[in-house]
C-alpha positions in Angstrom: -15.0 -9.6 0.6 -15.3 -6.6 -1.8 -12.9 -4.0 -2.5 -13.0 -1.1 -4.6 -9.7 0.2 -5.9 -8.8 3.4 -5.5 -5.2 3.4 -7.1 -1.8 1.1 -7.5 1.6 2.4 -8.1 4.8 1.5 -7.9 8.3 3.1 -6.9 11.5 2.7 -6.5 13.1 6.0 -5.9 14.1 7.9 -2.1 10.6 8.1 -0.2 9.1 11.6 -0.5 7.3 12.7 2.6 4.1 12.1 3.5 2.1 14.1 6.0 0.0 13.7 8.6 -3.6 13.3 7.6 -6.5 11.0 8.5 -6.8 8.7 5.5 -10.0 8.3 4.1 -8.7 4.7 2.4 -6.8 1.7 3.5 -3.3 1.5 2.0 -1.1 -1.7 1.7 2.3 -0.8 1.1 4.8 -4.3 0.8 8.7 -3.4 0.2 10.8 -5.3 -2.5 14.4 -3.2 -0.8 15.0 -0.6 0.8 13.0 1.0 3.9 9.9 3.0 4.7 9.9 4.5 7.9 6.2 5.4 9.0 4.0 6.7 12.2 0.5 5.5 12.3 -1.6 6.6 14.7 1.3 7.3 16.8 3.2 4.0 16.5 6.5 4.1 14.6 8.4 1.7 12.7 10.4 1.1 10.0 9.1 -1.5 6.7 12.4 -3.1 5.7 12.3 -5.9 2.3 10.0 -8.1 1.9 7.5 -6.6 4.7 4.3 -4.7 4.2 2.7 -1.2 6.1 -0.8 -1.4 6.3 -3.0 1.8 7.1 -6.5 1.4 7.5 -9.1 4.1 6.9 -9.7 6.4 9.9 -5.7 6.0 10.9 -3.7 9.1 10.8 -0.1 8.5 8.5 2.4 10.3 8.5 6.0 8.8 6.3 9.2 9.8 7.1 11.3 11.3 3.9 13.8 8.7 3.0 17.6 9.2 2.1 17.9 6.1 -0.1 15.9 4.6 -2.9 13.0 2.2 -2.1 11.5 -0.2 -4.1 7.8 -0.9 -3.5 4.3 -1.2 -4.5 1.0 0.0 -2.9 -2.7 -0.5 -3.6 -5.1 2.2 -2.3 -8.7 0.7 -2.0 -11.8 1.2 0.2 -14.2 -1.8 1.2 -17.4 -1.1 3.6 -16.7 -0.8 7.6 -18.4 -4.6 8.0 -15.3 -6.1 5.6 -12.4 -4.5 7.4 -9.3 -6.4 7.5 -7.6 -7.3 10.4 -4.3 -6.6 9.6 -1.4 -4.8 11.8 0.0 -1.7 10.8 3.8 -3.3 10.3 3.3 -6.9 8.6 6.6 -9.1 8.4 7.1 -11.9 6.0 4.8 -10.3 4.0 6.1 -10.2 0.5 5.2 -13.7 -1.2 5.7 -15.0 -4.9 1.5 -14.8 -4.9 1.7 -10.8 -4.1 4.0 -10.3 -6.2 2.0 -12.1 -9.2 -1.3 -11.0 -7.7 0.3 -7.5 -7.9 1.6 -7.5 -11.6 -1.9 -8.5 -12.7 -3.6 -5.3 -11.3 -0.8 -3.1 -12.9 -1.5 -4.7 -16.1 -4.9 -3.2 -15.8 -3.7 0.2 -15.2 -2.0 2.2 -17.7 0.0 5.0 -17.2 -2.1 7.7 -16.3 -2.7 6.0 -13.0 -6.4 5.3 -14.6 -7.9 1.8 -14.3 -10.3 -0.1 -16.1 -12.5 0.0 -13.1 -14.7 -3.2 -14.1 -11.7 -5.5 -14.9 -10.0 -4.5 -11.5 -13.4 -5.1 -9.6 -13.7 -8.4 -11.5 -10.1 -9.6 -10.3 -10.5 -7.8 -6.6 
């Protein structure tokens, strides 16, 4: 399965809103502490430690604005509509010692601009 990544960050500050919109990626978001509350294509729920939020392309997202720092970390990518993954929106159990390393590699090939170098990350995707 190929991906092509898009962007990878990591936060751990209060949630800032995120608005409705059709996302044109999938995003993976997995929660070290705090919460995330979300509404994806009208389902809501709330990402607590150690779970993950997954939003496919085509899904509308909308996040709730937090009142208390959250640490987490996301991967933006796109992948072609034959390679979709099957994934709920809310994921429990999700946060393993192998995401986590898996994870710290990819930020290693981004610096601090956000900017990637596009062939390493498609070489470890």
């Amino acid at each position: 399965m190929r991906f092509m990544l898009l962007r990878a960050l990591e936060k751990n500050a209060v949630p800032i809103l995120l608005n409705d919109r059709r996302m044109n990626f999938n995003d993976l978001t997995f929660v070290r502490s705090g919460e995330l509350s979300y509404i994806i294509n009208e389902k809501n729920f709330t990402v607590k430690a150690g779970e993950a939020m997954y939003c496919p392309a085509g899904a509308r997202r909308y996040r709730f604005k937090g009142t208390e720092n959250a640490d987490y970390f996301a991967v933006n990518f796109k992948c072609a509509p034959e390679e979709k993954l099957d994934l709920p929106f809310h994921i429990k159990d999700a946060l393993t010692p192998e995401i986590e390393e898996y994870f710290k590699n990819i930020m290693k090939l981004v610096d601090r601009t956000g900017e990637y170098d596009k062939f390493k990350c498609d070489a470890y995707t």
